[in-house]
N, C-alpha and C positions, 0 to 999 in steps of 0.2 A: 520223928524229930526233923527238923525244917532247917534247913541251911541256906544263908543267906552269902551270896558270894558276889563280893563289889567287883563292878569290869572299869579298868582302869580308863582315862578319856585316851582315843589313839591321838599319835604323836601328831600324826597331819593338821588335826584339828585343833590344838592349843598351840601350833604355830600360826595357824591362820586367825584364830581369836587372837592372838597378838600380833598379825599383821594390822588386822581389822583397826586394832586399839590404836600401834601406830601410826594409823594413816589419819585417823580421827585427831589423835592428839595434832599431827602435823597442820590437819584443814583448820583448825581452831586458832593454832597458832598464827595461822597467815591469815585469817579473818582477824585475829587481834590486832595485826599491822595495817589490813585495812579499812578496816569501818571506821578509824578516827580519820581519815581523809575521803570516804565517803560523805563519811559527814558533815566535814569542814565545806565537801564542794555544794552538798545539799545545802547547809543553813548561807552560803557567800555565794552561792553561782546559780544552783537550782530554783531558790526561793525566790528571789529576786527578776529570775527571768519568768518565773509563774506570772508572779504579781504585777511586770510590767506588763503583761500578754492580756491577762483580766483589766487593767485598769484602762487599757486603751477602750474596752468597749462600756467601759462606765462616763458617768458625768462626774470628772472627779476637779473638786474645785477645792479652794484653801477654805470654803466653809466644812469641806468633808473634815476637815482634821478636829474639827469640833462638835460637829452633830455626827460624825461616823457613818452620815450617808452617803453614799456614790451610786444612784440608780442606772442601772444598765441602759445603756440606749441601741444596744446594736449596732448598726453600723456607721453610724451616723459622725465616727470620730474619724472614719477612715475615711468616707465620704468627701467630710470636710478638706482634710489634706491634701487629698488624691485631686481636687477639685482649685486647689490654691496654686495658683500659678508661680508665688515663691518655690513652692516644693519642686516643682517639674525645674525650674534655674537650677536650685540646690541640688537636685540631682545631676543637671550635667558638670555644673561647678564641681561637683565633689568626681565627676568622671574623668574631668578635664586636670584637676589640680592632683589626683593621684595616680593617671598615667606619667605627668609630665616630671610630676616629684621621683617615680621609680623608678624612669628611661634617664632622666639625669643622676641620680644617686649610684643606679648602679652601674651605670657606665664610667662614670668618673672613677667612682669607688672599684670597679676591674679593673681599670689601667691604671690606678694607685699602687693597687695587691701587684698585678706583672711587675709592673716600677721597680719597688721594695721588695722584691722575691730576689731579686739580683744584688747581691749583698756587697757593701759599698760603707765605706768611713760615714759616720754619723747617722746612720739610716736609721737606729733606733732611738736618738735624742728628736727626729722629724717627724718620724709615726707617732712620737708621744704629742707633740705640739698637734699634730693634725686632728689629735682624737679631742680635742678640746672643745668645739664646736659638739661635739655630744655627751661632754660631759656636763657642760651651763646646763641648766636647769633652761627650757623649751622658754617661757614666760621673759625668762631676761632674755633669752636671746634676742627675741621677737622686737621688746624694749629698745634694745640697742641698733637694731636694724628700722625700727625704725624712724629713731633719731637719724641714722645713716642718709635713708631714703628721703630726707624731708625736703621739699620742694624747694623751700629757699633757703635754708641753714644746712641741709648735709652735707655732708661729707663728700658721698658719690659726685650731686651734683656738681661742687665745686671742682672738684678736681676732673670731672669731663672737662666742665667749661675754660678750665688752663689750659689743657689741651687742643681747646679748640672745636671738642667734638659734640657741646650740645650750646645754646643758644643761651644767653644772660638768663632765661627765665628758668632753666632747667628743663629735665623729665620731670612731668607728674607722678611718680612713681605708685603714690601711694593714693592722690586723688584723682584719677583719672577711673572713668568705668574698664577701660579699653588696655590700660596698663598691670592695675591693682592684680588683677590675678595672676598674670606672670608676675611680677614682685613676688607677692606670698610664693610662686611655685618655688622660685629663685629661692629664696633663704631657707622653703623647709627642705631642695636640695642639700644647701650649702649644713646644713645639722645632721642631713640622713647621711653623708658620704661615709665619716668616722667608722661609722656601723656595716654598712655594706663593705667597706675596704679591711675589716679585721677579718669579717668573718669568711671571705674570700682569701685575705693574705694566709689563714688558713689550712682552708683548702688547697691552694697551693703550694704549701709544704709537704702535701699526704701525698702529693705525686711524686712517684718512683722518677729519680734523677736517671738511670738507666732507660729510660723512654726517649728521653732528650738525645740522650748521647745516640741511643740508636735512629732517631731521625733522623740527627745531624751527619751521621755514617752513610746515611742514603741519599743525602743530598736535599731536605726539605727545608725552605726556606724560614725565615718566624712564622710569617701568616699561614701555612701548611701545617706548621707543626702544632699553633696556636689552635686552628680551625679542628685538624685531625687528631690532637692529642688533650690539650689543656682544657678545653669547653666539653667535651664529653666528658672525662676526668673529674672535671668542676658540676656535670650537672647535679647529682643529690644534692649541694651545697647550694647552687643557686635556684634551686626549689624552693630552700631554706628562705634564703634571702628575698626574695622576692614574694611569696605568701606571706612571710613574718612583716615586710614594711608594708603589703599591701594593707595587710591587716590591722597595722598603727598608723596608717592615714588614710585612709577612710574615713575614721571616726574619729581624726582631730577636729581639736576645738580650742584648744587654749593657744596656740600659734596665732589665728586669724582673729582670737576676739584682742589679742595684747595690738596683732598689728594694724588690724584695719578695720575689728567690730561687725563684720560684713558687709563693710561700704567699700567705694560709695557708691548709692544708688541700687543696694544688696548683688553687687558685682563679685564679692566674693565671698557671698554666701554658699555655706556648703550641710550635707545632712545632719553633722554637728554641728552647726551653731542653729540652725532652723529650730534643732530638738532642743534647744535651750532658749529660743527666745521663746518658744508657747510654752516652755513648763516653768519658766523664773521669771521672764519679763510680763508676758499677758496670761501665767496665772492659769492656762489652758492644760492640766494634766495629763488629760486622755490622747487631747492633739499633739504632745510632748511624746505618749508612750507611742503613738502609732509611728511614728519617725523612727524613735529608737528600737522599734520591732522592723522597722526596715532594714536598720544598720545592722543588727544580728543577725536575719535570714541574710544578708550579703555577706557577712563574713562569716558563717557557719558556713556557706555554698564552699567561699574559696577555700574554709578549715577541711573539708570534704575532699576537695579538689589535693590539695597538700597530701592529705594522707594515701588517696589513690597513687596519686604519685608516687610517694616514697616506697610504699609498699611494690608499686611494680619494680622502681629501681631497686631496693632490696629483692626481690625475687630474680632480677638479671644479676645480683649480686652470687645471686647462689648458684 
């Protein structure tokens, strides 16, 4: 006679099969929250940056959109551009008009936030007026600026010339080679400040008020306290600010085409309108994407730069 005797599973092991299970169920879970924004960035950000990267090295013209041909030519799109002496302006244009747009934004914009950190009757009905300037839609503003700037009807003009401080005929503001780009720098300051002065005013709320008092107990003047407490303080946040504007002027386009089109004489042309006059006005696709695969490897380099950064200052955090 044969006796059959079951060994029951030991207890170690049907805890660990139910760790197993729920570590599974948990990974599943958190792949369910993220593959829908995986995806969203593949089919809106991944795809689109594929396609621009391929299409620079094809012959792609508005017949493509109907015979579905785009023969590859190599390199012959980047050739072209590299080779165009608009491109090489556009580029110091676009070097020139976004140092000068973020040395004035964010300086004004810092000593707006210091200003306003020192709390004072009305201070928040003025920071509301001041953010105005970014909340206009970029298009009018430009519109309105520049009616402002107009040689013989603005505004500006006129009222230098009461003053006494420009000549009956005005500043050329906006037609002059030698002017136009300082204008445009000037008004997309005068939009970037709003932005730079919140996200700084900020910042400087997160500073421990006991820093101040303890300066002040040892005798250090503002600009001491300012240099040796508030700018170290503020730097994670103006990493912020200054990668995030550099990164949205750059690649303006619609500010210089409302204000001045890239004139006159393509004086304020910059690597966004360039990338839009060969792929909408002369029709040139490929010459269109190779511009626009410039402006990406330059703002991926500083998205790069940003997170280096933040990561080190997070790590002196720790």
């Amino acid at each position: 006679m044969t006796t059959i005797t079951s060994v029951a599973p030991a207890k170690g092991t049907t805890e660990a099969r139910a760790t197993a299970d729920r570590r599974r169920r948990h990974a599943l879970l958190r792949w369910a929250f993220v593959v829908p924004a995986l995806t969203y960035m593949a089919l809106f950000f991944g795809y689109p940056l594929i396609r621009n990267f391929v299409m620079s090295f094809q012959h792609y013209t508005p017949k493509t959109y109907f015979t579905g041909e785009a023969p590859f030519n190599g390199l012959d799109n980047w050739r072209a551009v590299f080779a165009n002496e608009l491109f090489t302006d556009a580029v110091w244009h676009t070097a020139l008009f976004t140092a000068g747009s973020l040395l004035g934004q964010f300086t004004i914009g810092l000593g707006l936030a210091v200003f306003f950190s020192r709390r004072f009757r009305l201070s928040g009905p003025i920071r509301a007026v001041l953010l105005l300037p970014w909340l206009v839609p970029m298009v009018v503003s430009a519109i309105v600026w520049r009616r402002i700037l107009d040689q013989e009807h603005g505004m500006l003009n006129t009222v230098l010339h009461a003053l006494g401080l420009v000549s009956a005929d005005g500043v050329p503001w906006l037609s002059s080679p030698g002017v136009a780009l300082t204008s445009a720098i000037l008004v997309n300051i005068w939009i970037g400040i709003p932005f730079n002065m919140v996200i700084l005013y900020g910042g400087l709320q997160e500073i421990p008020r006991e820093l101040y008092e303890a300066a002040s107990l040892d005798g250090s003047g503002p600009w001491r306290t300012f240099r040796s407490i508030t700018l170290p303080m503020l730097r994670p946040v103006i990493t912020v600010v200054l990668v995030l504007g550099f990164m949205s002027t750059v690649k303006i386009l619609d500010l210089i085409l409302a204000l001045t089109s890239g004139g006159p004489a393509d004086s304020t042309q910059t690597l966004g309108t360039v990338s839009y006059q060969l792929s909408f006005l002369q029709l040139d696709f490929g010459q269109g994407a190779v511009v626009g695969n410039v402006l990406i490897l330059i703002s991926a380099v500083f998205a790069v730069l940003y997170l280096r950064a933040n990561r080190a200052d997070f790590g002196k955090g720790k």
